[in-house]
C-alpha atoms as one frame of an Amber mdcrd trajectory, in Angstrom:
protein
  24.982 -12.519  13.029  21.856 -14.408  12.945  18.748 -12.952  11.305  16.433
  -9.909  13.208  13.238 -10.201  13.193  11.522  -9.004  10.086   8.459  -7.422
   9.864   6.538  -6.466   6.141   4.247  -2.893   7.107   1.399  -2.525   4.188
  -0.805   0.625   4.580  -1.807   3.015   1.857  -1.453   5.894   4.416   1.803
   7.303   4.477   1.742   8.547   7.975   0.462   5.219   9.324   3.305   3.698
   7.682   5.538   5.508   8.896   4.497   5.449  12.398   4.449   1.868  12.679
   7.848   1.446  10.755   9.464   3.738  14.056   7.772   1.562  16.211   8.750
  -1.921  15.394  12.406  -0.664  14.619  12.108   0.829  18.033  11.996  -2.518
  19.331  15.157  -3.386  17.104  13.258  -5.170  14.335  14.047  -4.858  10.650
  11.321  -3.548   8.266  10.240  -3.753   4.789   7.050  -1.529   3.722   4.397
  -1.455   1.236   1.931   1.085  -0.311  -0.656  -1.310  -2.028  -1.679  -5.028
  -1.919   0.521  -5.876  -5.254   3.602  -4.083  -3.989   3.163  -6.543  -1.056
   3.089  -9.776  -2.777   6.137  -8.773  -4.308   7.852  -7.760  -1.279   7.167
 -11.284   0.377   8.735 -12.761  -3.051  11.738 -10.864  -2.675  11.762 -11.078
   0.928  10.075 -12.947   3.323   9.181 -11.447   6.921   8.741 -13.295   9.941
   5.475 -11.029  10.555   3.248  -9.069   8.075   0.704  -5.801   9.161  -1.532
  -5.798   6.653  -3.978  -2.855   6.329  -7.661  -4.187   5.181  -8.502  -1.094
   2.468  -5.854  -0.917   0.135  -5.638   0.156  -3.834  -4.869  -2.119  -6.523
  -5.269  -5.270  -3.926  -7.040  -5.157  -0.580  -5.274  -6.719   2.403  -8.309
  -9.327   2.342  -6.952 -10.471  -1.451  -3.522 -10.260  -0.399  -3.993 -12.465
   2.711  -6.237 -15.376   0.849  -2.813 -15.063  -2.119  -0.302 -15.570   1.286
  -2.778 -18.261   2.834  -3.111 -20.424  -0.126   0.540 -21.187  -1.136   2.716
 -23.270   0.868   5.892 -21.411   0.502   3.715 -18.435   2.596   0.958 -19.733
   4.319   3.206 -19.997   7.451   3.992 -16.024   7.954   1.173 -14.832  10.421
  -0.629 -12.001   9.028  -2.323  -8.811  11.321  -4.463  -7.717   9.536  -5.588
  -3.547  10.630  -9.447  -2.595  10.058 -11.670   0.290  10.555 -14.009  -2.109
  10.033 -15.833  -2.962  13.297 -18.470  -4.949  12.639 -18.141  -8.761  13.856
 -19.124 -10.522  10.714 -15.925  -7.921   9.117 -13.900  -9.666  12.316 -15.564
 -13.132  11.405 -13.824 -12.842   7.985 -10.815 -11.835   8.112  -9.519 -14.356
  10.703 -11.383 -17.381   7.690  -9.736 -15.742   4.971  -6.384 -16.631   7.406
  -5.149 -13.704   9.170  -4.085 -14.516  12.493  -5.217 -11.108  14.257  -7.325
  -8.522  13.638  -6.869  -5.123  15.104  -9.648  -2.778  14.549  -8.533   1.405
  13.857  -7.911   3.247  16.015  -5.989   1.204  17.650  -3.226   1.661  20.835
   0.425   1.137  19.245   1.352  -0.359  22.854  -0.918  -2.956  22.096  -0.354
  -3.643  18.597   3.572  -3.935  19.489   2.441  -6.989  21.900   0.303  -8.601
  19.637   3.413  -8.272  17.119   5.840  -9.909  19.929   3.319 -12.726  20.447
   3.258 -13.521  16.530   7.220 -13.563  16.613   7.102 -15.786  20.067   4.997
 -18.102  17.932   7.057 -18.298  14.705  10.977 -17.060  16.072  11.129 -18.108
  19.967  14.868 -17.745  20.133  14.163 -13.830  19.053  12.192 -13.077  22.296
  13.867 -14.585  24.718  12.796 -18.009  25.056  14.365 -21.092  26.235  13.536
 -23.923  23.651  13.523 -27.568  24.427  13.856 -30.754  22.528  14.188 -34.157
  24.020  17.064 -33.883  26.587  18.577 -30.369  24.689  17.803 -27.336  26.077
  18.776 -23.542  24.458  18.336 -20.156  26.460  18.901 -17.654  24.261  19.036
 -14.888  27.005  21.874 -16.873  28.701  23.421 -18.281  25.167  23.580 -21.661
  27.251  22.509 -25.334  26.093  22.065 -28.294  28.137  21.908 -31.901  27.173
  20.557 -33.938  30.157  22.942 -32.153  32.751  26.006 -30.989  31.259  26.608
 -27.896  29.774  27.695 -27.757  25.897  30.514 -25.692  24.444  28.829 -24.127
  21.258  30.820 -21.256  19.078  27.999 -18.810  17.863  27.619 -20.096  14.374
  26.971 -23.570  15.985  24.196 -21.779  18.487  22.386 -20.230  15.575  22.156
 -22.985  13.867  20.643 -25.005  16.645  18.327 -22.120  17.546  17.045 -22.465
  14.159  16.953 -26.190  14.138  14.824 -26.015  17.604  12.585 -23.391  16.316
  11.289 -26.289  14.216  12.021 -29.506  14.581  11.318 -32.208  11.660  11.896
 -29.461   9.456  14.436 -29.773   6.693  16.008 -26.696   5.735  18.439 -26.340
   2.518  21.706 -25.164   2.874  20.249 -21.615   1.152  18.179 -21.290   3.536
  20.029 -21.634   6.674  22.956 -19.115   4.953  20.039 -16.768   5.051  19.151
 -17.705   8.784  22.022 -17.730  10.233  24.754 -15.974   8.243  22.152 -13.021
   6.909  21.013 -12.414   3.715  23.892 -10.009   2.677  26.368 -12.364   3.516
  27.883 -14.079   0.829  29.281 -17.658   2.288  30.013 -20.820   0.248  27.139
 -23.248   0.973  29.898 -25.948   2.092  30.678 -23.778   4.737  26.965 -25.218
   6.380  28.411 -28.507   6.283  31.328 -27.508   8.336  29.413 -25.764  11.295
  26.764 -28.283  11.384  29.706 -31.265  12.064  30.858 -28.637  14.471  27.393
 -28.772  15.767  26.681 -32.447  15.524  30.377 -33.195  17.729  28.563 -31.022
  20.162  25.780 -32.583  20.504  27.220 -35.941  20.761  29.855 -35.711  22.730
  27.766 -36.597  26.078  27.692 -39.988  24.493  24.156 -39.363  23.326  22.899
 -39.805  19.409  23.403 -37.150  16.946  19.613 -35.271  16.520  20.502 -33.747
  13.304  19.326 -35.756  10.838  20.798 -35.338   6.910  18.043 -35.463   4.255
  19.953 -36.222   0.845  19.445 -33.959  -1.685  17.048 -31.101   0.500  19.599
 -30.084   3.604  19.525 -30.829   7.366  16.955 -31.277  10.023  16.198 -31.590
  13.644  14.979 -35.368  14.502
């Protein structure tokens, strides 16, 4: 199965944790957690979410410390980050979006709310996990439907081969290593010779061609396979 969303909850309060952990696995996401801004850091190292909630006062490392860390290295930079505040103030507001978090939800705050605000993050980074139908030049994926169009015909994809090109159109230009798309679109605790990308993605690529259109999927020697 491909990959559920995955979101990282860091919040020195127990009970907040906790409370937010029901909630986004309410709304069948996966969840890591986190007691203090250094326990974070690890957890993204070991492994990466598609969304981070990132309290503001924190021991050890404050949520402001851990965001600039996330923010400033490539490999990171890319997860959004929500960061939760009792701080009201604007210029408190001001900073945390510069220091890179891309929302800011002041305490107390409605869970309803926050739960959308999470959902727009994921729309933004993992389309294909809320329901949205991706395009790229004459392809089209719905991911409600499971259906994908080139020009006007209808494709024939097994469900390895539709993962794959929901990733792919999640991102195009970007190359992703075989590793990488094991952990995508097999899952993280499946254990899959890397060869076996190779396989799917000519499964995928006599797919896509055989409209009598170009193959999209472009091979970058050495690094893995992209999308244009």
């Amino acid at each position: 199965m491909a990959q559920i969303p995955h979101v990282l909850v860091v919040d020195d309060e127990a009970s907040q944790r906790e409370m937010l952990i029901y909630n986004i696995e309410a709304e069948g996401y996966r969840t890591t957690k986190a007691s203090n801004g250094e326990d974070a850091l690890l957890s993204v190292a070991e492994d990466p979410p598609d969304v981070i909630i990132l309290d503001w006062m924190m021991p050890k490392l404050s949520g402001i410390e851990v965001c600039r860390q996330l923010k400033i290295k490539p490999e990171t930079r890319a997860i959004p980050v929500i960061m939760l505040s009792a701080r009201t103030e604007e210029i408190d507001k001001v900073r945390g979006l510069e220091t890179g978090a891309d929302d800011y939800v002041e305490k107390p705050y409605s869970v309803t709310e926050l739960m959308a605000r999470v959902r727009a993050q994921l729309r933004r980074v993992r389309p294909t996990t809320v329901g949205q139908t991706l395009t790229y030049d004459d392809i089209s994926l719905d991911s409600e439907t499971h259906r994908v169009m080139r020009g006007d015909v209808l494709l024939k994809l097994g469900p390895t081969e539709f993962r794959l090109l929901s990733t792919f159109m999640e991102k195009p230009g970007r190359v992703w290593s075989r590793d990488q798309l094991l952990d995508r679109v097999w899952g993280r605790d499946v254990y899959v010779d890397t060869r076996t990308v190779d396989v799917h993605v000519g499964r995928l690529r006599k797919s896509l061609t055989s409209t009598g259109c170009e193959d999209p999927v472009r091979t970058v020697r050495g690094a893995g396979y992209a999308l244009g």
